[in-house]
N, C-alpha and C positions, 0 to 999 in steps of 0.2 A: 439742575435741569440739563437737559442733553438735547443737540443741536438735530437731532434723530424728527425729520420732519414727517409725523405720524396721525397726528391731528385734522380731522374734519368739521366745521364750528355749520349747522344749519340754521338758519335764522330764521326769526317766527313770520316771513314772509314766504319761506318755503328754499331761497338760494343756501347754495350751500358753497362755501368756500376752502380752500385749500388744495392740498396737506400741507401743515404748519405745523413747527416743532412749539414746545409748549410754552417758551420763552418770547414768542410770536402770542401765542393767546394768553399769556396774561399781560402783555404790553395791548394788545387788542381791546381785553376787559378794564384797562387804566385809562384809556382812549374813550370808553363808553360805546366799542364796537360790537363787544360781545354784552349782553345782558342776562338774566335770569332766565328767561323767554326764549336764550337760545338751547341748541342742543349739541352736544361732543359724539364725535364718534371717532372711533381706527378704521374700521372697515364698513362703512357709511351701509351697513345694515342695523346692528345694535346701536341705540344715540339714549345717549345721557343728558339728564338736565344741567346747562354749563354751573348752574349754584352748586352744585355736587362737587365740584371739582375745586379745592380748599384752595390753591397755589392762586385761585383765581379773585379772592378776595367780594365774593358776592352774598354775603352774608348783609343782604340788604332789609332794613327794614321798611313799608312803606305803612301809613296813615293816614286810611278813608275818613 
């Protein structure tokens, strides 16, 4: 991982936080600050689902 603070995390409340290199977001998603629900971006036009992003360990399953 590289200290390259590039990272945008938006939250399903709409705030967007950052830029944060990715060593930051996945201490964020260990924390339980980032979720499934949020979204990644570089240049906070294009945003990806944060579970997309493997280094982030959201491979969550839930059960209704």
């Amino acid at each position: 991982m590289n200290g390259v603070k590039e990272w945008y995390v938006r939250m399903s409340d709409g705030n967007v936080y950052g830029p944060a290199d990715k060593a930051s977001l996945v201490s964020w998603a260990e924390d339980g600050r980032i979720d499934p629900s949020s979204s990644l971006s570089k240049d906070r036009i294009k945003w990806t689902p944060a579970q997309l992003m493997d280094e982030l360990g959201m491979k969550w399953l839930v059960e209704l």
